[in-house]
C-alpha positions in Angstrom: 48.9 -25.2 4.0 50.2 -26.2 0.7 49.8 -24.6 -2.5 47.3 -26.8 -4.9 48.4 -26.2 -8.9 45.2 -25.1 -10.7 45.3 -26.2 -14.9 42.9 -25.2 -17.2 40.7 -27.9 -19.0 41.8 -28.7 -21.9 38.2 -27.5 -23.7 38.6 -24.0 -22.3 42.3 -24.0 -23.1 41.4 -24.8 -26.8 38.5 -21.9 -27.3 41.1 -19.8 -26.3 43.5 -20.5 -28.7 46.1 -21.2 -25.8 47.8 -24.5 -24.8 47.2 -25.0 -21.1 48.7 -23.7 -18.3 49.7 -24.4 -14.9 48.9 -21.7 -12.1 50.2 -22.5 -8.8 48.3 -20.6 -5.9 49.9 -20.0 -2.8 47.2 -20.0 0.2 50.0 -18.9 3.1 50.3 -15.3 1.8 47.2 -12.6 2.1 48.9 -11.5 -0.9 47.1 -8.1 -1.5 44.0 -8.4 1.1 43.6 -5.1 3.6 43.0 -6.2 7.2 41.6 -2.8 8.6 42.2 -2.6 12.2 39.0 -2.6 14.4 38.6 1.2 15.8 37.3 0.4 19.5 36.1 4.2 20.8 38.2 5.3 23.5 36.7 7.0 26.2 37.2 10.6 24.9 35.9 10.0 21.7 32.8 9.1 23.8 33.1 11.6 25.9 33.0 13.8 22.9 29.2 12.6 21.6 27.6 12.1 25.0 28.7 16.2 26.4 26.7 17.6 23.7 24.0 15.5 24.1 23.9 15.3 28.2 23.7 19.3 27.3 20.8 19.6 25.6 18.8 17.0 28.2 19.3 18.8 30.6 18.3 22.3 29.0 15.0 20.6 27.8 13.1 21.3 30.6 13.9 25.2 30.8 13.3 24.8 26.9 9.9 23.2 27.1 8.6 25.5 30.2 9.8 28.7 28.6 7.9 27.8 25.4 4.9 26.2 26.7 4.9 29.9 29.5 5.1 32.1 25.9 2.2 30.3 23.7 -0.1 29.3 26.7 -3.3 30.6 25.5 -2.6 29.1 21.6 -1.8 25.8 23.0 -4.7 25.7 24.9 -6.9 26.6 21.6 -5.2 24.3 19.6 -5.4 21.1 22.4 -9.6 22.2 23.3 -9.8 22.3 19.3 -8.2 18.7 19.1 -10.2 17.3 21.9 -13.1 18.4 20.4 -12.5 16.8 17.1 -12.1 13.7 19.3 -15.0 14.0 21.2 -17.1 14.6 17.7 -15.5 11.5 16.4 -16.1 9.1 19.3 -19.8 10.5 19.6 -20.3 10.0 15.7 -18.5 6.2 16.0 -20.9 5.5 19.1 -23.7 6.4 17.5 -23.0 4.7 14.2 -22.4 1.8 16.4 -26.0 2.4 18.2 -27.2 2.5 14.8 -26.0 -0.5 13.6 -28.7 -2.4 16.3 -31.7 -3.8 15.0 -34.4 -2.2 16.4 -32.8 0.4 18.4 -32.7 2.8 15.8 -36.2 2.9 14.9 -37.2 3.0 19.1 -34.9 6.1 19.4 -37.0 7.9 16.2 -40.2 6.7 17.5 -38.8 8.4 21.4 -37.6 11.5 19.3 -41.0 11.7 18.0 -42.8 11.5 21.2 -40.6 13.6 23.2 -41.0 16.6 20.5 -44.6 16.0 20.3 -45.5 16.2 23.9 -42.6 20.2 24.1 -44.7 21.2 21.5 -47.8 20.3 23.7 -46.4 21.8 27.3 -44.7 24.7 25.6 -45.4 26.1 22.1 -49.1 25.3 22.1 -50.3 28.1 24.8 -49.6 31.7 24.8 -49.0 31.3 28.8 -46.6 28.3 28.5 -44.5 30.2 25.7 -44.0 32.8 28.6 -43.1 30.6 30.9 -40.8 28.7 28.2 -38.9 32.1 27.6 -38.4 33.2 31.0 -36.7 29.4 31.8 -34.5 30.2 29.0 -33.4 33.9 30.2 -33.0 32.8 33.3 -30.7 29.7 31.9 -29.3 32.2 29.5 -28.6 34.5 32.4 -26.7 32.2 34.9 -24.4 31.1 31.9 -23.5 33.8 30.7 -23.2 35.9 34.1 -26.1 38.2 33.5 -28.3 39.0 36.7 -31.7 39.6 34.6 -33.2 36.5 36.0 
């Protein structure tokens, strides 16, 4: 390549309070550029990050068992308390969702209605049935709960 003079206009020169000038730039030279050699990994600087790594994969396992074997019963509180929260939230979407129906909201109130009148009918109404009502439910009570008194 050949080195191209570069000369000031004459307007620039002339704010300046210069006369102009020629500069000659040589495009051959790097002149003062850095080339920074590439840095390829070898294999033992790999070697180096993957050991440590490859070490702690493989004591994960033993890690995780030991842990989950020492907070068991906490675990399983926390993950029944979580499922719960989801199973409240799904319930509480479907129903909302249910809700959002023309007309089925209004036939489930009017079933609501119905179904409590006629419990209040068979089983609150009669001295007799509230007996028989109580000893359903100590008996239910009773086979939850592990008691014999049924």
């Amino acid at each position: 390549m050949e080195s191209k003079p570069y000369e000031t206009s004459q307007s620039t020169a002339s704010e300046m309070g210069t006369a102009p000038k020629s500069v000659t730039i040589n495009t051959d030279q790097a002149g003062t550029m850095i080339k920074i050699p590439a840095q390829n990994p070898t294999s033992e600087q790999v070697q180096e990050w993957l050991e440590p790594v490859a070490t702690f994969l493989s004591s994960l396992p033993d890690q995780v068992g030991s842990f989950v074997s020492d907070y068991q019963k906490p675990l399983i509180t926390i993950l029944l308390l979580l499922s719960g929260v989801v199973t409240v939230k799904v319930v509480l979407a479907v129903l909302d969702a249910i809700n959002d129906i023309p007309l089925l909201s209004p036939v489930f109130e009017l079933v609501g209605i119905i179904y409590s009148g006629w419990f209040v009918y068979r089983y609150l109404l009669k001295a007799s049935t509230r007996q028989e009502l109580s000893k359903d439910f100590t008996a239910i009570r009773g086979q939850v709960l592990g008691n014999k008194e049924s």
